[in-house]
C-alpha positions in Angstrom: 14.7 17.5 0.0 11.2 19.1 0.3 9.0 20.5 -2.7 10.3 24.3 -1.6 14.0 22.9 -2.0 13.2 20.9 -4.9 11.8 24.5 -6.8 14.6 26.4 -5.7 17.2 23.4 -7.1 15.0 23.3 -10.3 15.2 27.1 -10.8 18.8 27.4 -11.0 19.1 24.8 -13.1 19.3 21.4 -11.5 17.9 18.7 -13.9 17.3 16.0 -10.7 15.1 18.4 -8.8 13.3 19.3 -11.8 12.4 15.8 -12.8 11.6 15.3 -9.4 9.1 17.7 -9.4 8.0 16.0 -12.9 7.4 12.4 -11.1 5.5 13.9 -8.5 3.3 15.6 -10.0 2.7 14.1 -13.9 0.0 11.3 -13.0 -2.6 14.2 -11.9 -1.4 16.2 -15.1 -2.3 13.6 -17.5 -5.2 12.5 -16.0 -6.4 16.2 -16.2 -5.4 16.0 -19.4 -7.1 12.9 -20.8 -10.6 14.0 -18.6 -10.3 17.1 -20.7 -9.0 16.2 -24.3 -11.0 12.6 -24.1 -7.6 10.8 -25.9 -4.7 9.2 -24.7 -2.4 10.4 -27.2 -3.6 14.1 -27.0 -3.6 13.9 -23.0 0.2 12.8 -23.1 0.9 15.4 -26.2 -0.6 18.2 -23.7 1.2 16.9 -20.4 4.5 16.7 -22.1 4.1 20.3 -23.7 3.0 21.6 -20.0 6.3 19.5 -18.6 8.3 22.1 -21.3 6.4 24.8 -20.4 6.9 24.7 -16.6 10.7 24.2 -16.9 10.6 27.1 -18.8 8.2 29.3 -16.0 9.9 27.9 -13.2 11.6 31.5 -12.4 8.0 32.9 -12.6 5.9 30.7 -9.6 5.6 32.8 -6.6 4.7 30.4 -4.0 1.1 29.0 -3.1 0.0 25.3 -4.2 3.0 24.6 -6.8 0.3 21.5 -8.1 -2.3 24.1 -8.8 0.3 26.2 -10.8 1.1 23.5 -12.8 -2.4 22.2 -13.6 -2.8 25.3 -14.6 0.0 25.5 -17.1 -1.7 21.8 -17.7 -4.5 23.0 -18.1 -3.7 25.7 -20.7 -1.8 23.0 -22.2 -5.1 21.3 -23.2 -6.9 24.2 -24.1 -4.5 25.2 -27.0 -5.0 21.0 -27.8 -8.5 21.6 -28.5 -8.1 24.9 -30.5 -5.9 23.1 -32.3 -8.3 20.0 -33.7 -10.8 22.5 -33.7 -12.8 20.6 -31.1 -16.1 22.2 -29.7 -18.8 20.6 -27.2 -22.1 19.7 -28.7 -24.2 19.7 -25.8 -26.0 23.4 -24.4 -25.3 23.8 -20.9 -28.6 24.5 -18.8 -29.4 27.4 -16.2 -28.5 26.6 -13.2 -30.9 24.9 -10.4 -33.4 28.1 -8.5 -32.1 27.3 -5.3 -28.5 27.9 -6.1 -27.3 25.7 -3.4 -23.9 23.7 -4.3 -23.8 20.2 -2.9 -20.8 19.0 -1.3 -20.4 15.8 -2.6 -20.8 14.4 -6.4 -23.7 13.5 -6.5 -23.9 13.0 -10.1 -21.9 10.4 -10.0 -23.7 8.2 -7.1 -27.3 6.9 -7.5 -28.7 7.3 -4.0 -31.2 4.7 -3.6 -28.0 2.0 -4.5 -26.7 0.2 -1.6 -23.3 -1.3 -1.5 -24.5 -4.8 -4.0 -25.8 -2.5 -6.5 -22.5 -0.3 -7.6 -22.2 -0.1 -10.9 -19.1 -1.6 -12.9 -16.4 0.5 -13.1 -16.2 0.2 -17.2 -19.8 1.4 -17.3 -19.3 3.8 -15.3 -15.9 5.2 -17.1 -17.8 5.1 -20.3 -21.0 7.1 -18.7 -18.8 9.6 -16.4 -16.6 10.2 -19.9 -19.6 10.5 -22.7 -21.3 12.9 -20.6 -18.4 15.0 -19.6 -17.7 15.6 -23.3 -21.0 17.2 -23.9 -19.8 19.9 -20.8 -18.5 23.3 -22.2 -14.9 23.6 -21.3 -15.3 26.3 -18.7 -17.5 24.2 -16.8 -16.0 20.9 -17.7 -12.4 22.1 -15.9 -13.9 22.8 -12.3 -15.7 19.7 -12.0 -12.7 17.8 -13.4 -10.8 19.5 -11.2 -12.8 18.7 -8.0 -14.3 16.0 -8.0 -12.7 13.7 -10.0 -8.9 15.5 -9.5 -10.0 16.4 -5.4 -8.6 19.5 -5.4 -9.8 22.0 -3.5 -12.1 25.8 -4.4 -9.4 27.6 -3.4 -6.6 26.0 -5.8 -9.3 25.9 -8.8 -9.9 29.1 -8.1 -6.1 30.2 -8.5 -6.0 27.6 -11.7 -8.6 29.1 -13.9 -7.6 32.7 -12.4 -11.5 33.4 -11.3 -12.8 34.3 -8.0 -13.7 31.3 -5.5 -17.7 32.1 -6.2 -17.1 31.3 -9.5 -15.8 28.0 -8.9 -18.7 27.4 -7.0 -21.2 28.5 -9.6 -19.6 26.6 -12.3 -19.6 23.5 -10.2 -22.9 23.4 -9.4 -24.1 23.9 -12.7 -21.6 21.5 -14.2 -22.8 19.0 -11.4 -26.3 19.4 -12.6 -25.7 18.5 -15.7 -23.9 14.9 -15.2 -26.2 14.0 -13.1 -29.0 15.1 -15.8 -26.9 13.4 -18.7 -26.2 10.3 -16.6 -29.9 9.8 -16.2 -30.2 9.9 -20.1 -27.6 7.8 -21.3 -29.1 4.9 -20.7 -27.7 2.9 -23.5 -24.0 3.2 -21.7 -26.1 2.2 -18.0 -27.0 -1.1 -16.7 -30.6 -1.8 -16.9 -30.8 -1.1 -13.3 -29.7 2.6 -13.5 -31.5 3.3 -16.5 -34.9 5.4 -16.6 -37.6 2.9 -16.1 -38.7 3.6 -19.6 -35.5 3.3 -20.9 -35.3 -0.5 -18.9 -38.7 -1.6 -20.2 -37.3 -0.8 -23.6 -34.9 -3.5 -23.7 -37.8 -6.0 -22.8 -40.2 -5.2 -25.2 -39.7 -6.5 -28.8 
């Protein structure tokens, strides 16, 4: 049975091709979730409240990406999370670069004078990508979730956070800016070797 047949089974009721649907797709919800909300328990509270509330849509989706329509409910999901603890970001976002130019890839995750013997550890890494996507503002924080680390594409981003494809882009870049600004800065979550060279010298002076 294919994901149209599945939707059409699920709207009239069929528990099987609902929870179907729920297996496919409830990995990418909660880690949406958990890039977003920065807690396990949270990230599952969210998913299993945007689970409830898609059942409860299903009558409602009108065709297009059905993942992007539910990371959107997902994403909603999270939003009313954080209203809820009261949780605000605590880092100003900055203008975005003069050119305007969006880079393709994520840069602000690669250093790109490392060769393959010089990739950082995946734990420091987690811990950098995570501490500086919690000083993003949410807006911003969503789209580059959503793309780079969730690979989904402008179009479907666009149709999750209901804004126009340019302002997908915009956010992106500026949100890419940003990491790879913070990630430069946190040098205390870095290996020495990814660390400003002030930072490095630092740790070898006493």
């Amino acid at each position: 049975m294919n994901e149209t047949e599945l939707i059409e089974q699920a709207v009239q009721g069929d528990l099987d091709a609902f929870n179907s649907l729920v297996l496919t797709y409830e990995d990418a919800a909660f880690n949406v979730a958990y890039r977003i909300l920065n807690d396990s328990e949270q990230a599952a509270d969210a998913t299993q409240v945007a689970v409830i509330s898609m059942y409860r849509k299903l009558s409602t989706y009108r065709g297009g990406s059905f993942k992007g329509w539910f990371l959107r409910i997902v994403t909603n999901a999270c939003y009313d999370e954080l209203r809820r603890v009261k949780r605000r970001p605590t880092v100003p976002l900055e203008p975005e670069t003069d050119d305007g130019e969006l880079i393709e890839s994520p840069s602000w995750a690669e250093d790109p004078s490392a060769g393959p013997e010089e990739v950082m550890s995946s734990r420091e890494m987690e811990q950098a990508i995570q501490h500086c996507l919690n000083g993003l503002e949410e807006k911003f924080k969503v789209v580059l979730i959503m793309v780079d680390l969730s690979g989904e594409d402008y179009e479907t981003v666009a149709d999750i956070i209901q804004s126009p494809m340019g302002t997908v882009k915009s956010r992106l870049a500026r949100a890419r800016q940003k990491m790879q600004e913070c990630l430069q800065g946190v040098g205390e979550l870095l290996p020495a070797k990814y660390r400003l060279k002030d930072e490095a010298n630092d740790d070898t002076v006493h």
